[in-house]
N, C-alpha and C positions, 0 to 999 in steps of 0.2 A: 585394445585401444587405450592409450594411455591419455590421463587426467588433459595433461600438460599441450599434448595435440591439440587437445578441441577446447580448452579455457576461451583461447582468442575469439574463436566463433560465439560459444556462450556469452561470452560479455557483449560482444558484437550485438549479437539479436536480440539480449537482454535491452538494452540500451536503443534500439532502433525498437521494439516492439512499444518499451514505456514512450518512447515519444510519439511514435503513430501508430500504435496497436496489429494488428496483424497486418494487415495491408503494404507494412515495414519492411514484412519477411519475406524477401526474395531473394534467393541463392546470389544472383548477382550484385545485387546491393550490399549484401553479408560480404562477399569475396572482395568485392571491392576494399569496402573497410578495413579490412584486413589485410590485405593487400597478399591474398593467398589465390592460388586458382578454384574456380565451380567446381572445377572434379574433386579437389582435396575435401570441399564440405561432403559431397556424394560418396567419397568413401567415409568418413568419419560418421554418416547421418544418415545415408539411405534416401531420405528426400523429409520432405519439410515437415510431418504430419508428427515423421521423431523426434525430431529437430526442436518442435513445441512441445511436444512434452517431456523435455530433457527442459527447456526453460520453465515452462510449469514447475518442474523438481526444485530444478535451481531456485526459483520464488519462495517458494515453500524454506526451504533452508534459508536463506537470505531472512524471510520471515520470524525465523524461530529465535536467531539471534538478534531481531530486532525486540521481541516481545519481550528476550532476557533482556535487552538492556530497559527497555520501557516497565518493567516488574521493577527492575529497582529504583523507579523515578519515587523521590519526594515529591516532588510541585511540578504544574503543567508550567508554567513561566516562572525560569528559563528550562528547564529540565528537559520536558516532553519535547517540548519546542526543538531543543538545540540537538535531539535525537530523531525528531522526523526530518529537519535539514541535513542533518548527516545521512540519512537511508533516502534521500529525497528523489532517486532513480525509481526505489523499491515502490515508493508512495506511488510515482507516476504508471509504475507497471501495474501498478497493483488498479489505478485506475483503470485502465484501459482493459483490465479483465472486466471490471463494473459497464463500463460504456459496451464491451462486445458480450455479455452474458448469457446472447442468444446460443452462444456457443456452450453447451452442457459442459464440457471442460472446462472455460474460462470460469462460468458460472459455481464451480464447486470450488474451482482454487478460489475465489477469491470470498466464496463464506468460509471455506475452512482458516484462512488470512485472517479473515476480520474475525473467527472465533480467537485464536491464537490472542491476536491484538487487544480483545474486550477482556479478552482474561487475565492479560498481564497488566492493563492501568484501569481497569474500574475501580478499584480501591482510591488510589489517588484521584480521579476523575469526580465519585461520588462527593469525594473529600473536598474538590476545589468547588465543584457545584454546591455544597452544602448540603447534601443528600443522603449522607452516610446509613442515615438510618430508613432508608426509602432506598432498596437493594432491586426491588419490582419495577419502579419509576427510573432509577437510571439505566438498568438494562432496556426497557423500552425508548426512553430519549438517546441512547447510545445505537440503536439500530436505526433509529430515525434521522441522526445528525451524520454516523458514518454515509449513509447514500447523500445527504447532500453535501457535503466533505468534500466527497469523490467528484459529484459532479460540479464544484467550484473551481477546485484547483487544477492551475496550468502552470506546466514549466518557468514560467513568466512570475507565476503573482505566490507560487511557494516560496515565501521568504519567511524572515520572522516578524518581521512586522505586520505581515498580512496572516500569519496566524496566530499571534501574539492577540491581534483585532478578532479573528474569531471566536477565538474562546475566553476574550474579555466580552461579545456579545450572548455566546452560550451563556456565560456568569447574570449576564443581566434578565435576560428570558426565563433562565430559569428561577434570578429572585420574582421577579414579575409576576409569573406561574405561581409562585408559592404567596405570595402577596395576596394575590385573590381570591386565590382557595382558600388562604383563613380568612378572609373578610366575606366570602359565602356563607 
């Protein structure tokens, strides 16, 4: 089976799952898109069950080159920002493993996702937080802001301006946070 066959389909379902999550995936909504026949996907794919975790792989990859480019971010704005709008499909996919996680597959792509992710901008991250020297505190406000990341953003409101606003609110919370605890 060659790469080149089954690209089309992959992007297809890449694309149809980040905007409505499994539910998406159906051979004939795929073939349509594509504008190939239902048999062509059942030869290439067997049926849907491979089909997902050939997307699942594909996440994973897509992922890894996003973490290298997000490793070499200096600043979340514009830097971070203007590389989560470029992967902005990958972000939505990446949701939609969070919203369906009942699925023990879904559920492990998308910790091993978010480990990738935490590992390649918490240095910057801790940095724009003010945090650098509190490694314990950002890794726990970093697993507590990615689930509600995930559950804010819609194809809709991922712009830069709406997260340019989040993570000039993460900046204030967390002076806030530190405000108190030294005046405790």
């Amino acid at each position: 089976m060659k790469i080149d066959n089954i690209e089309p389909w992959i992007l297809a379902g890449y694309e149809l799952f980040a905007n409505e999550g499994p539910k998406g995936l159906k051979v004939e909504t795929i073939s349509k898109k594509v504008k190939i026949s239902k048999s062509s996907f059942y030869h290439h794919f067997v049926d849907l069950d491979i089909f997902t975790d050939i997307l699942l792989s594909y996440h994973l990859d897509r992922t890894k080159i996003v973490a290298e480019k997000e490793r070499r971010c200096k600043s979340i704005d514009p830097e971070l920002i203007n590389i989560l709008l470029e992967f902005k499909l990958d972000l939505l996919f990446n949701r939609q493993l969070r919203i369906n996680r009942a699925n023990v597959k879904f559920r492990d792509c998308f910790e091993l996702s978010n480990q990738l992710s935490e590992m390649a901008i918490m240095e910057v991250w801790a940095k724009d937080l003010g945090l650098l020297d509190k490694s314990k505190l950002v890794k726990i406000l970093f697993s507590i802001v990615i689930d509600n990341f995930y559950l804010q953003i819609t194809k809709e409101t991922l712009n830069y301006d709406w997260l340019s606003e989040y993570f000039k609110n993460l900046r204030k919370l967390t002076i806030e946070l530190k405000n108190h605890n030294e005046s405790s």
